[in-house]
BAGUFI-432714 format. One record per residue: residue in three letters; y, z, x of N, C-alpha, C, O in turn. Coordinates in Angstrom, 3 decimals, decimal comma, padded with zeros to 6 digits, always signed. Layout:
! residues N
DRENDO/r/n_y/n_z/n_x/ca_y/ca_z/ca_x/c_y/c_z/c_x/o_y/o_z/o_x
DRENDO/ALA/Y/Z/X/Y/Z/X/Y/Z/X/Y/Z/X
...
This chain:
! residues 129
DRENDO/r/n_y/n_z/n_x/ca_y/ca_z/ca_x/c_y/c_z/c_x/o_y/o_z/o_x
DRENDO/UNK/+104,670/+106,904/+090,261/+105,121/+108,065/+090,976/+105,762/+109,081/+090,031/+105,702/+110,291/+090,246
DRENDO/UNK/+106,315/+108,592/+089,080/+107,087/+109,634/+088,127/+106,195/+110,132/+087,217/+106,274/+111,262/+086,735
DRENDO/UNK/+105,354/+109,328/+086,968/+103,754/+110,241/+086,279/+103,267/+111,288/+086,855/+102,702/+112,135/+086,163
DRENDO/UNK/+103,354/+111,402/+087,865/+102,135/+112,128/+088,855/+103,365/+113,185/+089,138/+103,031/+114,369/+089,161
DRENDO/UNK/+105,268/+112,765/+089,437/+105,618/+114,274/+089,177/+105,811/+114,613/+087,861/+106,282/+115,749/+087,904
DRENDO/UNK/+105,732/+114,338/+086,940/+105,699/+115,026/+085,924/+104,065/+115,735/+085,703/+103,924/+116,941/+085,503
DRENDO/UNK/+102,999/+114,850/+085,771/+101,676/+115,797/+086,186/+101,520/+116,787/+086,765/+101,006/+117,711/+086,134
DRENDO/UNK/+101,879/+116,996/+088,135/+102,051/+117,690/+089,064/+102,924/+118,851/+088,956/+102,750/+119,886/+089,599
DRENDO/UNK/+103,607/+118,708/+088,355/+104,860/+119,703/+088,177/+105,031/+120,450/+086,956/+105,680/+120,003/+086,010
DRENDO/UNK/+104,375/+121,760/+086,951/+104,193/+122,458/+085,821/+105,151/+123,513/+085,786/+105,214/+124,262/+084,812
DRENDO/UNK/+105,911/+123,630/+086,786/+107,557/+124,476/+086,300/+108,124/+124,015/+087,619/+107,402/+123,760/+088,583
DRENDO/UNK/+109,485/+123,911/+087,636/+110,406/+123,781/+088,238/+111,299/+122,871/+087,568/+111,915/+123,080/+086,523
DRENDO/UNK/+111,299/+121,366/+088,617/+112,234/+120,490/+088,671/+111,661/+118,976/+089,049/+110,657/+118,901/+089,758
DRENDO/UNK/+112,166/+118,043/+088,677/+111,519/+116,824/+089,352/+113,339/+116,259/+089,313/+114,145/+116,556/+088,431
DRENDO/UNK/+113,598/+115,437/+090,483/+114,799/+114,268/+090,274/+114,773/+113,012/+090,869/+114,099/+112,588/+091,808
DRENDO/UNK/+115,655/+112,464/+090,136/+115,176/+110,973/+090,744/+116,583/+110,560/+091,214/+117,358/+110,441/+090,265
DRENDO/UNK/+117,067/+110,335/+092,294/+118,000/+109,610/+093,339/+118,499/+108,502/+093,459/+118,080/+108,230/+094,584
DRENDO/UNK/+118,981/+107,796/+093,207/+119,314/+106,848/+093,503/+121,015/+106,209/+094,375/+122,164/+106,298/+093,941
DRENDO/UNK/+120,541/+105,635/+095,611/+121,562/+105,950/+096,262/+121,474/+104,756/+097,381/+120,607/+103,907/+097,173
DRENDO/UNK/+122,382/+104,597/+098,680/+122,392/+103,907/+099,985/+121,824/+104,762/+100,605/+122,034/+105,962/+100,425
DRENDO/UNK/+120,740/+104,142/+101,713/+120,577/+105,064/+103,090/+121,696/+104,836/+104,006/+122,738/+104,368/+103,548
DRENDO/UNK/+121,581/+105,152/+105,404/+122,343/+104,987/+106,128/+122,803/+103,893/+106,920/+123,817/+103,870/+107,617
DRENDO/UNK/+121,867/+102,887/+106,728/+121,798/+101,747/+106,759/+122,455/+100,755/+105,712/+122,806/+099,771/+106,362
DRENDO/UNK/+122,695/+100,627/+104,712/+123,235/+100,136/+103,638/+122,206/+099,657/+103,117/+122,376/+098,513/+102,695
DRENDO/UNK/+120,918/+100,195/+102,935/+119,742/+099,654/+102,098/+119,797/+100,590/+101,267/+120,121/+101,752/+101,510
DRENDO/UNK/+119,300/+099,873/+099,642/+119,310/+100,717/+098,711/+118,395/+101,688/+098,537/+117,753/+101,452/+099,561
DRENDO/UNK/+117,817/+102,617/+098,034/+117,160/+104,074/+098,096/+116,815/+104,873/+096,910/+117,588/+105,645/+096,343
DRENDO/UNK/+115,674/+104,647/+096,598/+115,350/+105,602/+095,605/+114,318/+106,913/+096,077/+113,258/+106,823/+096,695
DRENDO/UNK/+114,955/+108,075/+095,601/+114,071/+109,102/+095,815/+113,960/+109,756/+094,705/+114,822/+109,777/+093,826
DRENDO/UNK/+112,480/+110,552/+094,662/+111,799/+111,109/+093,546/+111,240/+112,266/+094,405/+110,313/+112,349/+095,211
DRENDO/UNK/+112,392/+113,345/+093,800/+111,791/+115,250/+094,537/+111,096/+115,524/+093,482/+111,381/+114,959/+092,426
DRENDO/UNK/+110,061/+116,427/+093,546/+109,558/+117,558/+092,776/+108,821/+118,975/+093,430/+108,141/+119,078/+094,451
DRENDO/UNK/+109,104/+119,705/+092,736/+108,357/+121,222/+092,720/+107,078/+121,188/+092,561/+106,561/+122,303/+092,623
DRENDO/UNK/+106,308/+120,247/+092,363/+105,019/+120,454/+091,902/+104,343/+121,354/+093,337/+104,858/+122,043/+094,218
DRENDO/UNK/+102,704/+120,854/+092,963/+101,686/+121,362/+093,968/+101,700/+120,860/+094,880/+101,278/+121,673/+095,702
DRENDO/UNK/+102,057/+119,439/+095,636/+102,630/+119,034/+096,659/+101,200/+119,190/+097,471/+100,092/+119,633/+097,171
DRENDO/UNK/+101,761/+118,627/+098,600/+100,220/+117,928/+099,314/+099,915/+118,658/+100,642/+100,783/+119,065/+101,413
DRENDO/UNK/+098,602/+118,776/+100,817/+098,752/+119,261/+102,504/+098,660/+118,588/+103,416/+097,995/+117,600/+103,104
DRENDO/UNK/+099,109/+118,547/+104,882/+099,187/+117,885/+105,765/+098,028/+117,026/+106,270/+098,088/+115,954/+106,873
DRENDO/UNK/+096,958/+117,734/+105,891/+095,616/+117,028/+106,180/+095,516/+116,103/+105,310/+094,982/+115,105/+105,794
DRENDO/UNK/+095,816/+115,989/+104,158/+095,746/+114,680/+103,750/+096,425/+113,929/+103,528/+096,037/+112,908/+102,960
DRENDO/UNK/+097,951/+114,142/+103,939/+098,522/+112,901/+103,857/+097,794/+111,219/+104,507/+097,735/+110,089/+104,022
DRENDO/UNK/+097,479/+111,648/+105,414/+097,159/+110,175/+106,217/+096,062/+109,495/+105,329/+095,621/+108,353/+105,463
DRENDO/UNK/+095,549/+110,879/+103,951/+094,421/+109,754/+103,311/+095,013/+109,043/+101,649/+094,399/+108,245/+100,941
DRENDO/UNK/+096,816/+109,861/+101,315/+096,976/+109,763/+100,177/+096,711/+108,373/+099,768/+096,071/+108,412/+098,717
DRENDO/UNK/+096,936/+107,109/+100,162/+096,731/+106,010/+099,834/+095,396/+105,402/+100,276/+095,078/+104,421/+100,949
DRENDO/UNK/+094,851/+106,217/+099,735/+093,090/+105,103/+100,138/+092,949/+105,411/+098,713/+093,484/+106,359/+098,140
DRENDO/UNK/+092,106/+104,441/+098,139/+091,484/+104,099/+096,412/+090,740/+105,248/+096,340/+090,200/+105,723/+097,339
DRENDO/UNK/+090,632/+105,915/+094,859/+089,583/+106,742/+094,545/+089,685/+107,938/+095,619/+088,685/+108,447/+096,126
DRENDO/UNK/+091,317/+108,423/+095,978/+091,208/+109,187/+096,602/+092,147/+110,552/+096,055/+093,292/+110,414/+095,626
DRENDO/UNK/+091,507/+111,761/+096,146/+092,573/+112,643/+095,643/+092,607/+113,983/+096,465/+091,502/+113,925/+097,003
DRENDO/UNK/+093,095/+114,977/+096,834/+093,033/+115,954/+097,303/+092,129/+117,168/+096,846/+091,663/+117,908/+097,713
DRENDO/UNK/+091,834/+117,425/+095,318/+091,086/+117,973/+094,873/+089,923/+117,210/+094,411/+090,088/+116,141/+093,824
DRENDO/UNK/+088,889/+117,637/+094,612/+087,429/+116,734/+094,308/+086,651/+117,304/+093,690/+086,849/+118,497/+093,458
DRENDO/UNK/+085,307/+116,547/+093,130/+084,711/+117,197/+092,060/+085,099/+117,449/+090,536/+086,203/+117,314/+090,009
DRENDO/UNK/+083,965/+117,828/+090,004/+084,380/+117,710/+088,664/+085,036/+119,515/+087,900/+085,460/+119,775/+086,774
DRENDO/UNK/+084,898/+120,141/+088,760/+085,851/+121,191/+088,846/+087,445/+121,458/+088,746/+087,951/+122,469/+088,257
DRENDO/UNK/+088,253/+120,176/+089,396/+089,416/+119,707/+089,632/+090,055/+119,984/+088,593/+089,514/+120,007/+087,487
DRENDO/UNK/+091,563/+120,289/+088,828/+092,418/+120,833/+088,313/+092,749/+119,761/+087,745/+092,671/+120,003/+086,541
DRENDO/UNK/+093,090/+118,664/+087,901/+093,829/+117,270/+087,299/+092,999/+116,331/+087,261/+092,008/+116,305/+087,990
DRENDO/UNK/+093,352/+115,222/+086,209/+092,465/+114,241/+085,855/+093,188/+113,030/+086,448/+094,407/+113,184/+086,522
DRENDO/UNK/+092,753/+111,964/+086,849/+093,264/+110,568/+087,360/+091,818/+109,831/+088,442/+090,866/+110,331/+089,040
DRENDO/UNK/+092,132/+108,992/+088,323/+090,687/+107,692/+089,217/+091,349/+108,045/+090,880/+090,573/+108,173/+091,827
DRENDO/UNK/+092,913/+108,176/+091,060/+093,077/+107,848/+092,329/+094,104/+106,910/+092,537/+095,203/+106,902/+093,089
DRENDO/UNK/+093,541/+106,287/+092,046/+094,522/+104,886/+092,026/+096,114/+104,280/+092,331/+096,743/+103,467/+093,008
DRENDO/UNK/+096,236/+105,296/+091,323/+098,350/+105,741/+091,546/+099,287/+105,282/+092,723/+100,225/+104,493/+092,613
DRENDO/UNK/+098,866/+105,919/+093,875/+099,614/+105,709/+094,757/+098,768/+104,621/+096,054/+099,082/+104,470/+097,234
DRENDO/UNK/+097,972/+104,186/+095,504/+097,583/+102,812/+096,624/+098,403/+102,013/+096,181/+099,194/+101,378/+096,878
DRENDO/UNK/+098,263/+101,927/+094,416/+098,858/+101,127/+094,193/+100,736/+101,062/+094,096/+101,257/+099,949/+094,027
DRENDO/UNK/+101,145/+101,645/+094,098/+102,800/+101,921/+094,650/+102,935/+101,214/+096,100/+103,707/+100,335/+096,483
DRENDO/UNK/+101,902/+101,919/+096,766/+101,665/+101,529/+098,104/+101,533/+099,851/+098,280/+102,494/+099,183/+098,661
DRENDO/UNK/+100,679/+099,465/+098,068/+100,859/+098,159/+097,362/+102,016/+097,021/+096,794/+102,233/+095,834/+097,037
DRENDO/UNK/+102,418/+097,693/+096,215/+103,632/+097,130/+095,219/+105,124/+097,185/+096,350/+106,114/+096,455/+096,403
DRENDO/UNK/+104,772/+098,222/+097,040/+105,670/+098,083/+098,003/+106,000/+097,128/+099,395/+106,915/+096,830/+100,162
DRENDO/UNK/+104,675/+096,904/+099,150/+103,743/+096,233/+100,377/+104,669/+094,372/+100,075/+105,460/+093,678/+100,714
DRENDO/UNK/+103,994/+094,280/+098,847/+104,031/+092,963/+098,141/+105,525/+092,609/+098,171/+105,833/+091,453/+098,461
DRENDO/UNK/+106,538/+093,574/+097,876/+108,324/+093,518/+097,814/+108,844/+094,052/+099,366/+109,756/+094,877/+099,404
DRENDO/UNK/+108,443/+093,723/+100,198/+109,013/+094,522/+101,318/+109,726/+095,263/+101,439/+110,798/+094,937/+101,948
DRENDO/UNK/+109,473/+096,820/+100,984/+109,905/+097,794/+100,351/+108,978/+098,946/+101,754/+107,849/+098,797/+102,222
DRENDO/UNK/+109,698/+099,683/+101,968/+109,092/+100,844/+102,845/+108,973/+101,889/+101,875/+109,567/+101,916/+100,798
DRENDO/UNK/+107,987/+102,953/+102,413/+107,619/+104,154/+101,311/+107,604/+105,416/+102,410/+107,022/+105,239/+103,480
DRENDO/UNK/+108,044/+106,276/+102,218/+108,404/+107,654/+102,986/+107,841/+108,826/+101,746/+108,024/+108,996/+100,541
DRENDO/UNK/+106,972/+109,561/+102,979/+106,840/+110,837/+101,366/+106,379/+111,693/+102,062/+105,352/+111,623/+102,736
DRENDO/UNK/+107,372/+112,892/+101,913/+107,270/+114,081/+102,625/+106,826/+115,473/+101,494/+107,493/+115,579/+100,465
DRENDO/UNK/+105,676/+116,499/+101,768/+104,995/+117,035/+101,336/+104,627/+118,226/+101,814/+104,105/+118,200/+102,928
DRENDO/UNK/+104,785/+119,592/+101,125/+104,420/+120,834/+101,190/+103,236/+121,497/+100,104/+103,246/+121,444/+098,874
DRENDO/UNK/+102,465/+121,980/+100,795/+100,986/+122,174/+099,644/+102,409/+123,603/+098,936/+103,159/+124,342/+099,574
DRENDO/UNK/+102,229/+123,442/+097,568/+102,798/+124,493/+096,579/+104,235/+124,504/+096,900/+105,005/+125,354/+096,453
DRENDO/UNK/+104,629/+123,408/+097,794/+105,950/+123,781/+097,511/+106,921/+122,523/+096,580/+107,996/+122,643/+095,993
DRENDO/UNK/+106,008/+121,320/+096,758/+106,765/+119,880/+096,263/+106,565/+118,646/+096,971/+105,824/+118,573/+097,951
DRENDO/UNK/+107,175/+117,720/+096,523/+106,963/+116,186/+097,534/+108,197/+115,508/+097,263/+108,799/+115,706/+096,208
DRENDO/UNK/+108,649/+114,655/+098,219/+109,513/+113,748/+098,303/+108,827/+112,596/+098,387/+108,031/+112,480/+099,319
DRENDO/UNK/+108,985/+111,557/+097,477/+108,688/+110,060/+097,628/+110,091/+109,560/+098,449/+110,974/+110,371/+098,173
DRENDO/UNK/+110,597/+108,510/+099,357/+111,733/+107,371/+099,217/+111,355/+106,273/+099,505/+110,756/+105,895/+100,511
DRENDO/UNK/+111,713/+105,693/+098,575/+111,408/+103,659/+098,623/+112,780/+103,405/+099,319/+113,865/+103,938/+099,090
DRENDO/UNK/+112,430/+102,410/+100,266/+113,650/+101,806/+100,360/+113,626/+100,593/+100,668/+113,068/+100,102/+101,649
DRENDO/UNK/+114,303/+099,988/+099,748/+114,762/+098,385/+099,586/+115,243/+097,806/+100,673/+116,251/+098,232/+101,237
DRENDO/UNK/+114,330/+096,404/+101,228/+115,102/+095,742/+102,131/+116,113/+094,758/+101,865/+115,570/+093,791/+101,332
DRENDO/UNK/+117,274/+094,593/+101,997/+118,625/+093,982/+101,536/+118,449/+092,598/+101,984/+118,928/+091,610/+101,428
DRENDO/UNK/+117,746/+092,612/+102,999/+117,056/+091,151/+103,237/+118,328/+090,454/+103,459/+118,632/+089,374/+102,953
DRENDO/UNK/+118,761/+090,878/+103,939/+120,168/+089,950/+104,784/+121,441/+090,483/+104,182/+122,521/+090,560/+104,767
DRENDO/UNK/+121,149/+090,889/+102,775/+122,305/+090,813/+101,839/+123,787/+092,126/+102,214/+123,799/+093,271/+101,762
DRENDO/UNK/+124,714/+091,609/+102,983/+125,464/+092,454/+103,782/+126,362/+093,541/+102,702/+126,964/+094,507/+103,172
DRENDO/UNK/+126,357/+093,241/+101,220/+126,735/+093,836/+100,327/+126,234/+093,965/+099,040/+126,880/+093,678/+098,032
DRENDO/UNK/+124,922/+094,454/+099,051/+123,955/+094,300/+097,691/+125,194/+094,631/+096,141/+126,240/+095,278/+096,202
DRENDO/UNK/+124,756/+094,116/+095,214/+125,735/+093,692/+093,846/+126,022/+095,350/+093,523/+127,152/+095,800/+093,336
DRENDO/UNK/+125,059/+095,977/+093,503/+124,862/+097,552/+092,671/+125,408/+098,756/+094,154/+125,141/+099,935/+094,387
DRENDO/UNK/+126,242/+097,735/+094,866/+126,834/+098,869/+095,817/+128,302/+099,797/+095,592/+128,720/+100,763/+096,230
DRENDO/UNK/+128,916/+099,025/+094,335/+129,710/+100,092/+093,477/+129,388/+101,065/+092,937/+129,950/+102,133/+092,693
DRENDO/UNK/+128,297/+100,602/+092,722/+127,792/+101,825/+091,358/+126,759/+103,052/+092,316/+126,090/+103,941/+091,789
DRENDO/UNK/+126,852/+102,833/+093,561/+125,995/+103,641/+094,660/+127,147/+104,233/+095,497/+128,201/+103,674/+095,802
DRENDO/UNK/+126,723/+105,509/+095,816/+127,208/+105,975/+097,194/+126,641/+106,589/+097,915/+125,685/+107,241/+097,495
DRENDO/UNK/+127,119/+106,646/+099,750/+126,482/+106,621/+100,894/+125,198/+107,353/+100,492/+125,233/+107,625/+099,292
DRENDO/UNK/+123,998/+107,791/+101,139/+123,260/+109,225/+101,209/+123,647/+109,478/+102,728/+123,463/+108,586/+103,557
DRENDO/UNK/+124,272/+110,907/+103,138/+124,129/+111,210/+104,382/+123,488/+112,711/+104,172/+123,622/+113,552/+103,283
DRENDO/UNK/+122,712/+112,662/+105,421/+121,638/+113,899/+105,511/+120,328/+114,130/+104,588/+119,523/+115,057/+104,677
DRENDO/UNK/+120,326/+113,167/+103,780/+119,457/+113,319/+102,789/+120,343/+113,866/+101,162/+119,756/+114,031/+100,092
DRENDO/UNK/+121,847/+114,060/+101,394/+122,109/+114,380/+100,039/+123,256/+113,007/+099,914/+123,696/+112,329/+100,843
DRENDO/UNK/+123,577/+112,870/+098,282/+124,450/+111,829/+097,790/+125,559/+112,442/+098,365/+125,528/+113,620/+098,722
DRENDO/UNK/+126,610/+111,675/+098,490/+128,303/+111,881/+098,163/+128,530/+112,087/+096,978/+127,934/+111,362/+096,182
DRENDO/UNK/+129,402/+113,066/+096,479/+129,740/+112,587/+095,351/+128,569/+112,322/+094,038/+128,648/+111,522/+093,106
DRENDO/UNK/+127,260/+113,515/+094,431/+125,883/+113,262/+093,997/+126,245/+113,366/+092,328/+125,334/+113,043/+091,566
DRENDO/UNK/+127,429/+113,766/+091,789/+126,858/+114,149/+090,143/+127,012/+112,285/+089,064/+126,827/+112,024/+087,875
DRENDO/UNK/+127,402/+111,464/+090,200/+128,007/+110,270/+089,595/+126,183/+109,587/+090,220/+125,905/+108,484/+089,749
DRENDO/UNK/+125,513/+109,978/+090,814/+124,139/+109,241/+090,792/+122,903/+110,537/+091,023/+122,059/+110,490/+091,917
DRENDO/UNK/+123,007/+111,520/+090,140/+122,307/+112,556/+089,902/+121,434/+112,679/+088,250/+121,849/+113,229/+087,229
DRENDO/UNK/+119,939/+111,849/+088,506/+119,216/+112,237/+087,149/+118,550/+113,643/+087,409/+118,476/+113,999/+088,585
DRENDO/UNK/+118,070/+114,458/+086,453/+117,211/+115,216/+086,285/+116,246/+114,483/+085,129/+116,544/+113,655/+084,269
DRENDO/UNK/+114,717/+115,248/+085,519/+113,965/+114,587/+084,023/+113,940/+116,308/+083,727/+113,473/+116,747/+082,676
């Protein structure tokens, strides 16, 4: 996922999140500015050998692959995947970790809440790439 925003993203910003949802499950999110997706294809981003631009005309190079397989990997760790998308404006990935019982995951010091979609206290768990 951090390939594809740094691919994708030929000026702006990309960041990567890391934080609690509201739930006390842990949370990683990955924003970027890139070219971002249109609504029509979200429902196909995770099929193999699949990309939004087609042909050998295409602006970007890749098989496809990328995000089945995230998709996948998430699948395999019981991990949920959320990814919200504007054609030219950016995308939001969020994974979020199931705590799987665990009523106080170890790395919950070093995290704080997310409410609304922003951190508390965001500059103590704020990367930029």
């Amino acid at each position: 996922m951090i390939d594809n925003a740094v691919k994708y993203t030929e000026k702006g910003k990309i960041e990567l999140i890391l934080g609690l949802n509201t739930s006390g499950n842990i949370m990683v999110e990955l924003k970027d500015t890139g070219i971002g997706m249109s609504k029509e294809f979200l429902p196909s981003m995770f099929n193999p050998f699949t990309q939004e631009e087609q042909g050998f005309t295409r602006s970007y190079e890749g098989n496809g692959l990328g995000l089945m397989l995230v998709k996948k990997y998430c699948e395999l760790n019981n991990m949920n995947i959320e990814i919200v998308s504007e054609k030219n404006v950016g995308s939001t990935f969020r994974i979020i970790f199931d705590n799987m019982g665990v009523k106080e995951p170890k790395v919950k010091q070093m995290l704080r809440p997310v409410e609304n979609g922003t951190l508390k206290n965001w500059k103590e768990n704020y990367l930029i790439y």
